[in-house]
C-alpha positions as CSV (number, residue, x, y, z in Angstrom):
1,X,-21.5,-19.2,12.0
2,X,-21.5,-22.8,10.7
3,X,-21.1,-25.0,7.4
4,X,-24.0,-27.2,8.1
5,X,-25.6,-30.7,6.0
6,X,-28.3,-27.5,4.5
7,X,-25.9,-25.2,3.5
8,X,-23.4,-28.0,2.1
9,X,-26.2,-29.3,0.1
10,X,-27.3,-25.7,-0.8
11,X,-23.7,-25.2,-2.0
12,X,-23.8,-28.6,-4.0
13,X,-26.9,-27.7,-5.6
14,X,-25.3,-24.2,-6.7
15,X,-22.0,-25.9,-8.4
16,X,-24.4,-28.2,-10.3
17,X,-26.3,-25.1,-11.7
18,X,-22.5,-23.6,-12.7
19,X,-22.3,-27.2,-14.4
20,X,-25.2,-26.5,-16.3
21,X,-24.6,-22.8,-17.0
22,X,-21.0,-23.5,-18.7
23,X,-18.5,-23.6,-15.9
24,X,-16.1,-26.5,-16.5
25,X,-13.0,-26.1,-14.2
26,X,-13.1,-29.0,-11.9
27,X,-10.5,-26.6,-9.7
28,X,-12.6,-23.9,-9.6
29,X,-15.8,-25.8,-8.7
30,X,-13.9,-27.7,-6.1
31,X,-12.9,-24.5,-4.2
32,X,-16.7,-22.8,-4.9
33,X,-17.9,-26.0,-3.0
34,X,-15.6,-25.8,-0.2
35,X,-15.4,-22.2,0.6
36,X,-18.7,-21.5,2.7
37,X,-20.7,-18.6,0.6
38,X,-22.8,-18.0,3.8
39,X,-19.9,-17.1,5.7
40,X,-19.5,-13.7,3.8
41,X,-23.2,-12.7,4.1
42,X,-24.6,-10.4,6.9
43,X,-26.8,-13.0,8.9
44,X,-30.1,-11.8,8.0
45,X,-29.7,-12.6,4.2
46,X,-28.2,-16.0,5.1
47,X,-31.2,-17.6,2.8
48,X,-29.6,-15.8,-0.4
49,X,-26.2,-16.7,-0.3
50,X,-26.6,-20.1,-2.1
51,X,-28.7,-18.4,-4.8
52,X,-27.0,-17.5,-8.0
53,X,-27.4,-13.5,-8.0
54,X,-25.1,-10.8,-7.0
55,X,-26.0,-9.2,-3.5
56,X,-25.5,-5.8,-1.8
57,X,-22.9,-5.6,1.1
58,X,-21.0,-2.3,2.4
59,X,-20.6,0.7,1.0
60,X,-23.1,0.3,-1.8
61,X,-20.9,-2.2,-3.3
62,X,-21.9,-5.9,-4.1
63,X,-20.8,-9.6,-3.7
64,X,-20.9,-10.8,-6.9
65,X,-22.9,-13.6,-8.7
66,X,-21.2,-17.3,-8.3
67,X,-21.6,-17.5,-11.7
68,X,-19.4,-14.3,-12.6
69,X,-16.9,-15.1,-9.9
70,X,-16.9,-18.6,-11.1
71,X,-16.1,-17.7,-15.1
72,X,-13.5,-15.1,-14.1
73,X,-11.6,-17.5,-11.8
74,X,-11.7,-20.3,-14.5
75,X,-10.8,-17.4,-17.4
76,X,-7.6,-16.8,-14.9
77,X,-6.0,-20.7,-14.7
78,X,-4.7,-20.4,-11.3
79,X,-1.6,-22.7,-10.7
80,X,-0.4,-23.6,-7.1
81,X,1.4,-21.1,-5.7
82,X,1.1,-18.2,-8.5
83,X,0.9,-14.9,-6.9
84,X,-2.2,-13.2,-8.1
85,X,-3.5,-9.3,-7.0
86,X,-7.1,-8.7,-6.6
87,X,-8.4,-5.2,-7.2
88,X,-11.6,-4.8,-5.6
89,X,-11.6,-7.0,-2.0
90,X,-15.0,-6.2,-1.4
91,X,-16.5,-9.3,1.0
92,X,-13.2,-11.3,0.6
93,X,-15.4,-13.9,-1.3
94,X,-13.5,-13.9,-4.4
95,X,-10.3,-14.1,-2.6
96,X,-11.1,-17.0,-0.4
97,X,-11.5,-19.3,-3.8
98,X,-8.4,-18.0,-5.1
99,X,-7.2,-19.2,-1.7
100,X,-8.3,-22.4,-1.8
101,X,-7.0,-23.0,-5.0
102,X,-3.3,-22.5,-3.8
103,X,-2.7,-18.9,-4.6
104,X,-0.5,-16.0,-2.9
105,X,-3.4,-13.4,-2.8
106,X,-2.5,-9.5,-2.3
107,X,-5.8,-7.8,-2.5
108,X,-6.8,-4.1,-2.6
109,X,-10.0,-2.1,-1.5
110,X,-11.0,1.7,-1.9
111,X,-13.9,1.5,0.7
112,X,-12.4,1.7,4.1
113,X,-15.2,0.5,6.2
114,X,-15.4,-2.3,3.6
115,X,-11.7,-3.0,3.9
116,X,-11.9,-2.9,7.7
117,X,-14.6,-5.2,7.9
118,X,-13.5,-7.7,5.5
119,X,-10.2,-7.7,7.0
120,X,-11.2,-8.8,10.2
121,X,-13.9,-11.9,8.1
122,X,-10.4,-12.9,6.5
123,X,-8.6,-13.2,9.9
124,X,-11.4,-15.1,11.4
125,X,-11.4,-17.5,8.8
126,X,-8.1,-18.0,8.4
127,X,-8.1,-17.3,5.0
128,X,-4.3,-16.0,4.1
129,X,-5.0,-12.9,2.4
130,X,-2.7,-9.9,2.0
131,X,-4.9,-7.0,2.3
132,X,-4.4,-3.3,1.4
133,X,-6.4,0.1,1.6
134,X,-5.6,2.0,-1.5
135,X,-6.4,2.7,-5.3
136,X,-7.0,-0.4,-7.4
137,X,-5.7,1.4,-10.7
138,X,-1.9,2.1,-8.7
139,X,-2.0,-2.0,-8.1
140,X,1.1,-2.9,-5.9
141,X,4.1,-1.8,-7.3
142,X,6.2,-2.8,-4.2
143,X,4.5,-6.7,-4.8
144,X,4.8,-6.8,-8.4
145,X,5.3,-8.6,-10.6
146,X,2.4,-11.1,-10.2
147,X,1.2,-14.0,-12.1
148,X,-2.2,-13.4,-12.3
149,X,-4.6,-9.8,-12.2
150,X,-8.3,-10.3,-11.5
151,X,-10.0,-6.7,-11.0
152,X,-13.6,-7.6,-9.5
153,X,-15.2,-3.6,-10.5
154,X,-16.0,-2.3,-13.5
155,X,-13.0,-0.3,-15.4
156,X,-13.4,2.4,-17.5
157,X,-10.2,1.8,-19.1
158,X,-7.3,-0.5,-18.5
159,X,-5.0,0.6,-16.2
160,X,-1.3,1.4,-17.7
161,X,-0.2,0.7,-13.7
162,X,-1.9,-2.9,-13.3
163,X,-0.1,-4.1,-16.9
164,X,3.1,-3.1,-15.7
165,X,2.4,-5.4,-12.8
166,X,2.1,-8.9,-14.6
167,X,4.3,-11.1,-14.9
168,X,5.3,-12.2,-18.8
169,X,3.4,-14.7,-20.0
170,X,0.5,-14.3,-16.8
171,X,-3.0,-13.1,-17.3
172,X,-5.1,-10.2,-16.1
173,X,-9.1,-11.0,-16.3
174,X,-10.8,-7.0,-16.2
175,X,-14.3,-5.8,-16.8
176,X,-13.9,-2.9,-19.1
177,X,-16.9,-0.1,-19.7
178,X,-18.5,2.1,-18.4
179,X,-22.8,0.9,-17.6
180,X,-21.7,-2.9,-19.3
181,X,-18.2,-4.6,-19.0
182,X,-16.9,-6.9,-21.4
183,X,-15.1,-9.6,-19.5
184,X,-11.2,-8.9,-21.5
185,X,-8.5,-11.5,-20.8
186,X,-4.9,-9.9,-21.1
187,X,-2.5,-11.9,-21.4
188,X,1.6,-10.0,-21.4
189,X,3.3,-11.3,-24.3
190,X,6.4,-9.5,-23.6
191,X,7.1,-6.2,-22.1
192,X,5.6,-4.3,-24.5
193,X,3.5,-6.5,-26.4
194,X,-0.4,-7.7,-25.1
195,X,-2.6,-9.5,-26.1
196,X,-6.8,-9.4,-25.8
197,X,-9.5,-11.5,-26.0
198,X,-13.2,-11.0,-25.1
199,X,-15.7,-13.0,-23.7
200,X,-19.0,-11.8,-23.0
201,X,-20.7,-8.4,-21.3
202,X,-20.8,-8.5,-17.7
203,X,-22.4,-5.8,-15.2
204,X,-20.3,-4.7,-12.1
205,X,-20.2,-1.8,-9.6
206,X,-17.8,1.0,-11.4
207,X,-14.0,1.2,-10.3
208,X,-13.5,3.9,-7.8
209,X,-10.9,6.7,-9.2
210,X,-8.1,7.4,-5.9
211,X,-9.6,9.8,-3.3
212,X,-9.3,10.6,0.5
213,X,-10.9,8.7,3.0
């Protein structure tokens, strides 16, 4: 697959509209416009990916809207090599931004063909993610702590495992509900303390409990 003039100027087009709609982080709109959307898209929706809508992928689970992953990246303030954990691989889309802004990614996926596929997308594009098959609300204990949480799914609850996992002073941005999220920015005060802010309703595929296969 290629990055061509169309689907650079399709991409340009799309940070403009992010512009418009309230996304400010020059950062995070630098690394929207250089990681290819395209390149995470199955090829016979290729005409979608520069639109700003969520889209279905594997396992009935969704790539999300530029706009959403946009506001959660910028609600997150990634620093150059901060070591952040995504829950919730899903295309690797998400993770190749936090890539390209400097960060250590460890990510984690429930769906297994999801996780297989994506795995092999990450590898071919040389995008240095740490991936994992396993249950988003156990995080990774052995990796922990980490600067920065993102979960990309919708969370019933936030997880006790996941707050144990951030650093001091390091942020956790979590859709929490069940049918509608609201976006919740944690932020570890100390090791016992937390505090949260909210910024808006959100709608995203539900967090998967743990389970075999």
């Amino acid at each position: 697959m290629q990055d061509t003039y169309q689907t650079k100027g399709l991409r340009k087009k799309l940070i403009e509209e992010l512009r418009r709609k309230g996304i400010s982080n020059e950062q995070v709109l630098e690394a929207m416009n250089n990681v290819p959307r395209h390149f995470f898209f199955e090829s016979a929706f290729l005409s979608h990916a520069y639109e700003d809508k969520a889209f279905p992928i594997l396992a009935d689970q969704t790539i999300s809207q530029p706009y959403t992953v946009a506001f959660q990246t910028q609600l997150l303030e990634i620093k150059k090599n901060e070591k952040v954990l995504e829950v919730g691989t899903g295309s690797g889309y998400q993770a190749s931004i936090l890539v390209e802004m400097g960060a250590k990614v460890y990510s984690i996926e429930r769906q297994k063909t999801l996780y297989q596929q994506t795995k092999k997308r990450m590898e071919e594009l040389h995008y240095a993610v740490k991936m994992f098959y396993g249950d988003g609300y156990a995080g990774l204990p052995n990796f922990a702590p980490f600067d920065k949480i993102i979960v990309t799914c919708g969370a019933p609850f936030i997880p006790e495992d996941l707050k144990k996992q951030l650093k001091i002073g390091g942020y956790m941005v979590i859709p929490v509900g069940d049918d509608t999220q609201i976006m919740q920015r944690i932020k570890r005060v100390s090791e016992t303390e937390f505090d949260v802010e909210d910024y808006g309703n959100f709608r995203f595929v539900p967090m998967l409990e743990d389970r075999n296969g």
